[in-house]
C-alpha positions in Angstrom: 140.7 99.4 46.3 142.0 101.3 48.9 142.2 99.8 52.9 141.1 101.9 55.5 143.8 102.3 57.2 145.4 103.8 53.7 142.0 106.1 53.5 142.2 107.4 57.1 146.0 108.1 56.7 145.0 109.7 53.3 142.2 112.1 55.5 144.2 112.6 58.2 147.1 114.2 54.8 144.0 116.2 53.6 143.6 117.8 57.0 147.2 118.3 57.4 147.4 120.2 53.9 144.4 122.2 53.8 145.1 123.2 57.3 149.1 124.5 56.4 147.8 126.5 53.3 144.8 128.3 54.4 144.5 128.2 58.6 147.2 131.0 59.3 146.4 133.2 56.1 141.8 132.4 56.1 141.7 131.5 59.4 140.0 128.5 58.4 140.4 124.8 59.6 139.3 121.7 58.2 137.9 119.4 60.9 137.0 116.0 61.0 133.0 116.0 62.4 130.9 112.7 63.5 127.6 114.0 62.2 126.5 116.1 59.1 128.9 118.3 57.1 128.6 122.1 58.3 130.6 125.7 58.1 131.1 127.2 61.3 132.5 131.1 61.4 135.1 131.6 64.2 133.2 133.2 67.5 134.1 133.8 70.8 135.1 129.8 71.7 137.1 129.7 68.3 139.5 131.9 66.9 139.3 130.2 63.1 136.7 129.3 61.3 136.3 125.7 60.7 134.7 123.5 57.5 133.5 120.2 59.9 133.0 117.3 57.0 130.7 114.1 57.6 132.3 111.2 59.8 135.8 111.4 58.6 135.3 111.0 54.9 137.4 111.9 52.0 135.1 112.6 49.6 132.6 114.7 51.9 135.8 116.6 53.2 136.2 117.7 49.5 132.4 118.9 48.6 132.8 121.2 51.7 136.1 122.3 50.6 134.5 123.1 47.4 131.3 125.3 49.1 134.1 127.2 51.1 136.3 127.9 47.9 133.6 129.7 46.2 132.3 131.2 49.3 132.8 135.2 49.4 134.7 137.0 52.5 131.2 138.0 53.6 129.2 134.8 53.0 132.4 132.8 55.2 131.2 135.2 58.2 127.6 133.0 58.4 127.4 129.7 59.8 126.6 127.7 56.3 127.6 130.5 54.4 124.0 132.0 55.3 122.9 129.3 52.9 119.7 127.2 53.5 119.9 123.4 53.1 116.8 121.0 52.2 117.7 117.6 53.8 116.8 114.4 51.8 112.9 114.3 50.7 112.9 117.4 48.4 110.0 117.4 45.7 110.8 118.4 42.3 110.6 122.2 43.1 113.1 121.6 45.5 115.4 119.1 44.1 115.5 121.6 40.9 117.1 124.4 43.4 119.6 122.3 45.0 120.9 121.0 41.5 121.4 124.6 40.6 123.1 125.4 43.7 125.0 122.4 43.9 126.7 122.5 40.1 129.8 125.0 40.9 130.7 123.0 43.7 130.0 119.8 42.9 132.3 121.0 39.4 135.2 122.1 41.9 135.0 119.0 43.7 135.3 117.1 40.9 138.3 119.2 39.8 139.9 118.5 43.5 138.9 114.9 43.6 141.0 113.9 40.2 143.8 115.9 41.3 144.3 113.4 43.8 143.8 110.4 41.6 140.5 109.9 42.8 136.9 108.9 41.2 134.5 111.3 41.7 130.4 110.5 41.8 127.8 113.7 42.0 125.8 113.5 44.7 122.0 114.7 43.8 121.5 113.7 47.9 117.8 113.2 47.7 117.6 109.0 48.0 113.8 109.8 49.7 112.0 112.6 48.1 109.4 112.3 45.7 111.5 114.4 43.0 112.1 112.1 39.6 115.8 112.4 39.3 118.2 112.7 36.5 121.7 111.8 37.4 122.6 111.8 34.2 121.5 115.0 33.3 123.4 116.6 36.7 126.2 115.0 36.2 126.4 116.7 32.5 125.8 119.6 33.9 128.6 119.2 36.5 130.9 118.1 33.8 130.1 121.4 31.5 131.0 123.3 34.4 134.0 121.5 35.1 134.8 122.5 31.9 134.4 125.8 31.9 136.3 126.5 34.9 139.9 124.5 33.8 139.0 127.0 30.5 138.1 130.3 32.5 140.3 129.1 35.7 139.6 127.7 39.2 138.8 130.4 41.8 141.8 131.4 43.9 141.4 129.1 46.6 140.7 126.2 44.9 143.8 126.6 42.3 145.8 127.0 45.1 144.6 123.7 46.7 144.0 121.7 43.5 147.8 122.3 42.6 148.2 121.3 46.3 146.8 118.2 45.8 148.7 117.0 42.9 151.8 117.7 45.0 151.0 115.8 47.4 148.9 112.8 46.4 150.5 112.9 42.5 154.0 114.0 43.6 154.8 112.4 46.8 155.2 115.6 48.6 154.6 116.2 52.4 151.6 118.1 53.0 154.1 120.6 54.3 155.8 121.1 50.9 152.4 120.7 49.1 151.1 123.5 51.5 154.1 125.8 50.5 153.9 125.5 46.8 149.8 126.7 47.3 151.3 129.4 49.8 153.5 130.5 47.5 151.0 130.6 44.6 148.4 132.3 46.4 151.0 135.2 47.3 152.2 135.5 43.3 148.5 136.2 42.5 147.9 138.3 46.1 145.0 136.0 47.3 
């Protein structure tokens, strides 16, 4: 079990990381948010864009990691990617949308959250609504896609951080170093 102090030092690397590889060459900031997770674009009070994840936690700082890495040039110009989000309560209708939206990244996610030798659990976020829910099912389907990215390949981004990751939480590199390696692979492959 990790301590607290050991998974705010741990957040606090995360930030650091995510910020050297992709701030100067996205424009895009990870930042630690007291409320609900949400993409901002940069606008006139902030020159980069910034990925604000729920009250300082690892695994929420990943899943919007995950949204952003799959996000297109134009959809990362619109607060939330442009991108509606159902809050807990969702009927079956509903529930059945966010599933589908939520497989690539949840996959990704997962992907990110093992490179740092972590457990992953989906989230189907819907503790309240009247929607019958199959965890098990999601998390199959999660785990297929999962599958079929480390066969097809990552996106770009998220290689580039996943192999940052590793680095740094498998390696025991800075999040400097880490952050160079994902630099450095990003510009082999012109991203």
């Amino acid at each position: 079990m990790i301590s607290q102090q050991q998974e705010q030092c741990q957040v606090e690397q995360l930030m650091a990381l995510f910020n050297h590889v992709f701030s100067s060459r996205y424009q895009t900031r990870l930042v630690r948010g007291d409320d609900e997770p949400i993409y901002l674009p940069a606008d006139d009070a902030h020159t980069h864009h910034r990925i604000v994840f729920a009250h300082g936690y690892f695994a929420s700082a990943l899943h919007e990691i995950s949204h952003w890495c799959i996000a297109g040039a134009q959809r990362r110009l619109l607060e939330d990617y442009g991108y509606w989000y159902m809050p807990d309560g969702r009927d079956n209708s509903a529930q059945e949308a966010f599933e589908a939206a939520e497989i690539a990244p949840q996959a990704i996610e997962k992907v990110l959250t093992q490179a740092c030798g972590r457990h992953f659990n989906v989230s189907v976020d819907n503790l309240e609504g009247s929607a019958e829910v199959d965890r098990d099912a999601f998390a199959a389907k999660v785990e297929a896609r999962r599958q079929r990215y480390l066969v097809e390949g990552l996106p770009a981004r998220a290689e580039a951080f996943r192999q940052a990751l590793v680095a740094l939480f498998s390696e025991g590199q800075s999040p400097e170093q880490a952050g160079r390696c994902a630099g450095d692979w990003l510009d082999q492959h012109k991203c």
